[in-house]
C-alpha positions in Angstrom: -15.8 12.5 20.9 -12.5 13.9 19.3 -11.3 9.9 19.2 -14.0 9.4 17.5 -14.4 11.6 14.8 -10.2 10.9 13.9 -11.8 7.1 13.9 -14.0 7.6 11.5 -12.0 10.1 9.5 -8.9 7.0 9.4 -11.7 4.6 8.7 -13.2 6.8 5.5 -9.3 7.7 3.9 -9.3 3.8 3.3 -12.6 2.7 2.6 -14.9 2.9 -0.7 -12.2 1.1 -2.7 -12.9 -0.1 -6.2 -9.8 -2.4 -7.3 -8.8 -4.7 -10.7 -10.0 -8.1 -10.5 -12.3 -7.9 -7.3 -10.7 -8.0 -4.0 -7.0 -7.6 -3.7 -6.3 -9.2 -7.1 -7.8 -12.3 -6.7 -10.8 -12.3 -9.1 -13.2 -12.4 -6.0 -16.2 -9.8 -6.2 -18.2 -9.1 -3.3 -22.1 -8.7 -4.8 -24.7 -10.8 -4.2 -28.0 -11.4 -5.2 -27.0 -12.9 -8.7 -28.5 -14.7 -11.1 -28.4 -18.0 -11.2 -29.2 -18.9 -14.2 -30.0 -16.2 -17.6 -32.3 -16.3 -20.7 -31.8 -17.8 -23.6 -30.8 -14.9 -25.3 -28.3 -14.3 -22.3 -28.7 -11.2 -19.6 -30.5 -7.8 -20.1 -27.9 -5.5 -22.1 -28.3 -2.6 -20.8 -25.7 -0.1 -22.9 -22.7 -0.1 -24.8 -20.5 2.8 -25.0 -17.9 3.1 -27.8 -14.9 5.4 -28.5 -13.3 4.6 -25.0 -10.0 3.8 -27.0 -7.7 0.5 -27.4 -7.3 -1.3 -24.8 -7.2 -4.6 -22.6 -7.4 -3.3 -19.4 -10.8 -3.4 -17.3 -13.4 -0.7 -16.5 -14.9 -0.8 -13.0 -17.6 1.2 -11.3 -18.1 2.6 -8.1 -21.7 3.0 -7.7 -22.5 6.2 -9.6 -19.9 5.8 -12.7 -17.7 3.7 -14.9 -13.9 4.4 -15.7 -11.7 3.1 -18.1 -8.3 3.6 -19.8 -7.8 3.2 -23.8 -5.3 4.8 -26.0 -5.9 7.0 -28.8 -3.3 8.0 -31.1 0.0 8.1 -29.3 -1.8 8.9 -25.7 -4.0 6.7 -23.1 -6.5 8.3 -21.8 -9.3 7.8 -18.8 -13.1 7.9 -20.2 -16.0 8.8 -17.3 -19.5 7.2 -18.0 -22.4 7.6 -15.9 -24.9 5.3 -15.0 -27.0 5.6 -18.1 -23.9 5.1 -20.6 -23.2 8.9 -21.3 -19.6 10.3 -21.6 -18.8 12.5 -18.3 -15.2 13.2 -19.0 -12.1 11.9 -21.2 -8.8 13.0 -20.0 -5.1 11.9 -21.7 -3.0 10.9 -18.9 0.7 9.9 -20.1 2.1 8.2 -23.6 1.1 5.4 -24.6 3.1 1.5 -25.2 4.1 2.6 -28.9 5.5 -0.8 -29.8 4.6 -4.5 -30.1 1.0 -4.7 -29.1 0.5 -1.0 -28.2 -2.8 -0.9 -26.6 -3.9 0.5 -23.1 -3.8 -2.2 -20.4 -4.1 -0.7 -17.2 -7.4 -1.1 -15.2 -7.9 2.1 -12.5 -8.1 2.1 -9.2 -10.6 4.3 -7.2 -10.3 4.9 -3.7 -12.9 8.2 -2.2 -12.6 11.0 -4.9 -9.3 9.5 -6.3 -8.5 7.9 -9.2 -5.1 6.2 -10.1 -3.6 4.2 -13.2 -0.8 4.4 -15.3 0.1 4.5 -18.6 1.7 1.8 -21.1 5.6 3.4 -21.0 5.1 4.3 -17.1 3.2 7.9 -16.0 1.4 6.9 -12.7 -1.5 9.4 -12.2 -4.0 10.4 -9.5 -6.8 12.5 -11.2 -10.1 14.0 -9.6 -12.9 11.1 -10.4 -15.0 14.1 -10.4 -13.6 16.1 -12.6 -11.0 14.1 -14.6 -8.4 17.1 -13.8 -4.6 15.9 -12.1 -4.0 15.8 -8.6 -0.4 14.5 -9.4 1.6 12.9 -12.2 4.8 10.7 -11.7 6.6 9.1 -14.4 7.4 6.2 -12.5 9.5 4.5 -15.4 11.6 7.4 -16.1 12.3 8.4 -12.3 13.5 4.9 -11.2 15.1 3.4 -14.5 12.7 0.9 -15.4 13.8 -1.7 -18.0 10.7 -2.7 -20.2 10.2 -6.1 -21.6 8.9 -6.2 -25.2 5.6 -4.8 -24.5 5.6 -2.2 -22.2 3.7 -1.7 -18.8 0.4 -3.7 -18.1 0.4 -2.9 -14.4 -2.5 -1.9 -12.4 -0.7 -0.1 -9.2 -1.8 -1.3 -6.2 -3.5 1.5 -3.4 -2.3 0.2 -0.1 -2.6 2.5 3.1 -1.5 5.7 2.8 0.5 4.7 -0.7 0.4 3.6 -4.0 2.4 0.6 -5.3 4.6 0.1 -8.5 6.6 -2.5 -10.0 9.1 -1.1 -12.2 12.1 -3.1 -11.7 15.2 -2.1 -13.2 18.9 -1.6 -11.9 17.7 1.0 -9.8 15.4 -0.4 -7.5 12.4 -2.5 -8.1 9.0 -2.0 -6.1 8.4 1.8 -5.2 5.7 3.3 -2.8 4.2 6.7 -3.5 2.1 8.8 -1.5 -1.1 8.1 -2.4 -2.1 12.2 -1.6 1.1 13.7 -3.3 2.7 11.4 -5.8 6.1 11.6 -3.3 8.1 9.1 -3.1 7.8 7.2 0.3 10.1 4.1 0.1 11.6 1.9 -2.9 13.4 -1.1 -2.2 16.6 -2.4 -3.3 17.3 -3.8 -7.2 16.9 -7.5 -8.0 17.9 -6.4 -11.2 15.6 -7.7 -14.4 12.9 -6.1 -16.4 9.2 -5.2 -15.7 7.0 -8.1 -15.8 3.2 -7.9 -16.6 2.1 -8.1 -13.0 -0.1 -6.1 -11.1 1.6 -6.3 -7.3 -0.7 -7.6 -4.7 -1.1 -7.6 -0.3 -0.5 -11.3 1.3 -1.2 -11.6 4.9 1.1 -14.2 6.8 0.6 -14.6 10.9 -1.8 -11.6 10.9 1.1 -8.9 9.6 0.2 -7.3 5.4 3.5 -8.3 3.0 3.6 -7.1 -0.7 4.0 -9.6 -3.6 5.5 -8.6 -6.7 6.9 -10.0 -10.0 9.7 -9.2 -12.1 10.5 -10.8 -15.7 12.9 -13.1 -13.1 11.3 -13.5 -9.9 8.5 -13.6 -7.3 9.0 -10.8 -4.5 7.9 -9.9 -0.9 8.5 -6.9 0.5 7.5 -5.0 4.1 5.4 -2.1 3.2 6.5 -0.5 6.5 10.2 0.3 5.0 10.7 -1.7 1.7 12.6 -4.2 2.9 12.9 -7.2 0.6 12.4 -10.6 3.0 12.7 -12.7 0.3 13.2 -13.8 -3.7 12.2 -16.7 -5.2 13.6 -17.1 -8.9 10.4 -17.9 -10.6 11.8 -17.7 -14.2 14.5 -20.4 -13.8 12.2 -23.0 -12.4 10.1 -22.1 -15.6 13.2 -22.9 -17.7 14.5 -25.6 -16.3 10.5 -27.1 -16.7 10.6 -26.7 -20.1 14.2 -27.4 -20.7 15.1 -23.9 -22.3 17.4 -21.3 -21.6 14.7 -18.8 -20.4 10.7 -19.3 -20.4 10.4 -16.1 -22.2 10.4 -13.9 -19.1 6.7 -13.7 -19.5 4.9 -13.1 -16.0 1.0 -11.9 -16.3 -0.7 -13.3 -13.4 -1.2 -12.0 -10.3 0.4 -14.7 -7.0 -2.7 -16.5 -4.9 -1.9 -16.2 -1.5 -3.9 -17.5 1.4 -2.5 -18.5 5.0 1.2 -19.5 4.2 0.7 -20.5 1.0 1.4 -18.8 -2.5 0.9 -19.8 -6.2 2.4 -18.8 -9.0 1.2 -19.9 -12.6 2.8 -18.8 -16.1 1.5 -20.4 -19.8 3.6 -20.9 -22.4 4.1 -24.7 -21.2 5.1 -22.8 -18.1 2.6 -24.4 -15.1 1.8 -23.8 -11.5 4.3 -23.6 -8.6 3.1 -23.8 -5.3 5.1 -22.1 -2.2 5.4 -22.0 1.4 6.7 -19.0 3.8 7.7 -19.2 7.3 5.6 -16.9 9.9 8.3 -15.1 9.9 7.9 -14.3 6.1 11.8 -14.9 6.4 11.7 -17.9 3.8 10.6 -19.7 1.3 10.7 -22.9 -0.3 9.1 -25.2 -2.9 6.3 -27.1 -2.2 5.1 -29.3 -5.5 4.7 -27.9 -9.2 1.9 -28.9 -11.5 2.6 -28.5 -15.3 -1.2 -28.8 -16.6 -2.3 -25.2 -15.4 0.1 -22.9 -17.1 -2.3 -19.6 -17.0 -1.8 -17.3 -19.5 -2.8 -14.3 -18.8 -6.3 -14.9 -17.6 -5.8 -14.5 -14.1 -6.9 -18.0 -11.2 -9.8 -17.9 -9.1 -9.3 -19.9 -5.3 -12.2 -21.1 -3.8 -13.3 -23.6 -1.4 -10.3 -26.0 -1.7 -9.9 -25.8 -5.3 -8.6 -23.2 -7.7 -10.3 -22.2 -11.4 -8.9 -21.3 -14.2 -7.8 -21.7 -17.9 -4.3 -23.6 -19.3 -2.7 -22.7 -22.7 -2.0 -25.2 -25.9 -0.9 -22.3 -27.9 -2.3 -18.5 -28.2 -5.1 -19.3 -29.9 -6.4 -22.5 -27.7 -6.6 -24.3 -24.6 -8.7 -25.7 -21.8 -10.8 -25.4 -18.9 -8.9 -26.6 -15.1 -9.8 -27.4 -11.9 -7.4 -28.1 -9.4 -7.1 -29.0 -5.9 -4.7 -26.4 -4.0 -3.4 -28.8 -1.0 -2.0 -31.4 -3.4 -1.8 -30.0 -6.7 -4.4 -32.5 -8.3 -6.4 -32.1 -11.3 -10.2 -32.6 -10.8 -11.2 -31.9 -13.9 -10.1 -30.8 -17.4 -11.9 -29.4 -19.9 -11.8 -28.7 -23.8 -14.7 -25.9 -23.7 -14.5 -23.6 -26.7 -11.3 -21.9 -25.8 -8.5 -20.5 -22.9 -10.4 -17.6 -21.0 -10.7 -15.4 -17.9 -11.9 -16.7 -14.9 -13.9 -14.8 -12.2 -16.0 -15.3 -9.1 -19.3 -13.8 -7.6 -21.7 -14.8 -5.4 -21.1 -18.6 -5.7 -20.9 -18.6 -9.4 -17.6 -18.4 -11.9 -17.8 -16.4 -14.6 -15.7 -17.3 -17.7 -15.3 -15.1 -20.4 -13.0 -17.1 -23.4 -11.0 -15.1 -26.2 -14.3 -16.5 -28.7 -15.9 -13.9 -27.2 -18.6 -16.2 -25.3 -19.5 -15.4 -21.6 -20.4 -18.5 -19.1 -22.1 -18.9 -16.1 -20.3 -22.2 -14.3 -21.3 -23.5 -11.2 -18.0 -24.1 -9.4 -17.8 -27.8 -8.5 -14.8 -30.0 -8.0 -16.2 -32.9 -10.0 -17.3 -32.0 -13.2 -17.5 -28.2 -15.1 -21.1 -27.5 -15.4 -22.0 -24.7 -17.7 -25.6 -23.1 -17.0 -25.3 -21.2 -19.2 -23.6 -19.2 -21.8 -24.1 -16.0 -24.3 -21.9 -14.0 -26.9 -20.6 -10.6 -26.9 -21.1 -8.9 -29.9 -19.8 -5.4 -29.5 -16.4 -3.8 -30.0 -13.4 -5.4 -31.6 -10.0 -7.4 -31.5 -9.0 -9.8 -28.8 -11.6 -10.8 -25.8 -8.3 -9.8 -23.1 -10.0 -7.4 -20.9 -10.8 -8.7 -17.6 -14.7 -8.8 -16.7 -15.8 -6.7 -13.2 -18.8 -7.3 -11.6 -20.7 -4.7 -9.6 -24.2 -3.4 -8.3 -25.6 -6.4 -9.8 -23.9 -5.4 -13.1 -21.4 -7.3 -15.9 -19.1 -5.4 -17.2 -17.4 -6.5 -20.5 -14.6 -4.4 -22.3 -14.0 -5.6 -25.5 -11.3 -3.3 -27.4 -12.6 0.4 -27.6 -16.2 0.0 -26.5 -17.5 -2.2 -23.3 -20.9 -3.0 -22.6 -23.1 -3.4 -19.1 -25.2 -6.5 -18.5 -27.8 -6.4 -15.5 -27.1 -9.7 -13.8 -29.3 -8.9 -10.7 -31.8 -11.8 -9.4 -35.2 -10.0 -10.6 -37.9 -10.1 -8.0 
């Protein structure tokens, strides 16, 4: 009886998990009972909620409520909205990204009662989701010597066992693990030197054992989150350069690695493209395996699934196109010119494309052609369409600078 009840008490401390982009990262939400098609007029709206601040970063929901970041005035804050669009709680949580591009980017993480982000120049919190009030604070930037890139942190930390993950590279160290409970610190690894990238660190699984992936402005990263141990580096930003015959590629890393068996990809825009590599079981090594220059992902985030991987390329900041492409061999099945570069997520069978136009498709995902069902606009908030989508509960979630709105996408009976 006792074995049981410490079971279910392990089982609980790391269940009821609400993380960016889906599961672990990878832009992969598990609801069901979608829509397969929507009216004309595009899904049932069912509330908007303004005054949530600037930002880019996404809002998720666990069930009973919505949180995002967005930063107001010199401060980003974490806004609590309940189920019928009505402000619970707004809390400030650290300074704000003051510079170029100075909006909140961070998307929280819930795990139980807990909720965890971090601010644009580094604070890593873990608040009450109740309540709003601080369980801990850690500047993580200050502590370990972080060296920023031109636009601050656009990290979501990573909740991982009993810790929470950070990137902040530096001369110091470069991945750090916190007590998820007590903001200690539990491990950090060596320095690989270089700044902070615009990566949100992720878990790959190689032979049945959990590795960490992170990025710098320089390189791709595993590490063993029983110690911190680095097993290996793989100099992502000079294969970049040499690509497109430059110097440096701008040291601009903001997508996530795909990882599945022991395979990883890496994709960065800017004429950038996609580098596929291979680890040993060992997680010992790496080594090249092809690079594709037509998907260079922006900052949009790739969606793996069955074979093939989904996402957008870039032409410049303002356009580019639709890509599907095989992840054994690095072929492209299709490209497509369809309004503009977007974000690319999956549910239920069904991508989810959201471009910086502001227009929201539902695509079937098929290897030989990009069919659109359908398609609708989002006409609330303001500035760039950047903030990643989450799907929940039969619900869309769209931030759009300092408002976001809720769609019901559930199949109706």
């Amino acid at each position: 009886m006792v074995f049981l009840v410490a079971l279910f008490a392990v089982s609980f401390l790391y269940a009821q998990k609400t993380e960016w982009r889906g599961q672990n990262g990878t832009g992969i939400y598990n609801d069901s009972l979608l829509m397969k098609d929507w009216p004309e007029e595009g899904p049932e709206l069912l509330f908007t909620v303004d005054g949530i601040g600037d930002g880019w970063g996404g809002s998720v929901f666990d069930g009973v409520s919505y949180y995002v970041a967005g930063k107001k005035d010199t401060l980003d804050l974490l806004t609590r909205v309940d189920s019928n669009g009505d402000v619970v709680w707004q809390k400030p949580f650290g300074p704000s990204w003051g510079k170029s591009f100075p909006h909140a980017r961070t998307t929280p993480v819930i795990e139980n009662n807990r909720i965890y982000a971090i601010s644009g120049s580094g604070t890593l919190v873990c608040l009450d989701k109740s309540s709003g009030d601080e369980i801990w604070k850690v500047d993580v930037d200050e502590k370990f010597d972080a060296k920023w890139h031109k636009w601050g942190v656009a990290e979501t930390p990573l909740v991982y066992q009993d810790m929470i993950i950070s990137v902040p590279g530096g001369d110091n160290t470069t991945m750090v693990a916190l007590n998820k409970l007590t903001g200690e610190t539990i491990w950090k690894t060596e320095s690989l030197g270089h700044m902070r990238s615009y990566v949100s660190p992720v878990v790959c699984e190689v032979n049945n054992k959990d590795y960490l992936l992170g990025m710098t402005t320089h390189h791709l990263f595993a590490v063993d989150p029983e110690n911190g141990g680095v097993k290996w580096k793989y100099a992502f930003a000079e294969k970049i350069a040499q690509l497109q015959d430059k110097k440096n590629s701008g040291y601009i890393n903001a997508n996530s690695p795909l990882s599945k068996g022991n395979r990883i990809l890496v994709s960065q825009g800017y004429d950038g493209g996609s580098i596929m590599l291979e680890v040993s079981d060992d997680m010992n090594n790496v080594k090249e395996v092809w690079v594709e220059r037509t998907l260079d992902n922006h900052h949009h985030g790739l969606v793996l699934y069955d074979g093939a991987v989904y996402g957008s390329n870039w032409h410049n900041n303002k356009q580019g196109e639709w890509v599907c492409m095989d992840w054994e061999t690095s072929e492209i099945l299709w490209l497509e010119d369809y309004n503009t570069k977007g974000i690319t997520i999956f549910a239920d069978d069904m991508l989810y494309l959201y471009d910086e136009k502001g227009n929201v498709s539902l695509v079937k995902p098929d290897k030989d052609e990009m069919e659109v069902v359908d398609t609708f606009r989002i006409h609330h908030g303001q500035g760039q369409h950047w903030a990643h989508p989450s799907i929940a509960d039969g619900k869309l979630i769209i931030r759009h600078g300092n408002a976001f709105a809720v769609y019901n996408i559930r199949q109706q009976k």
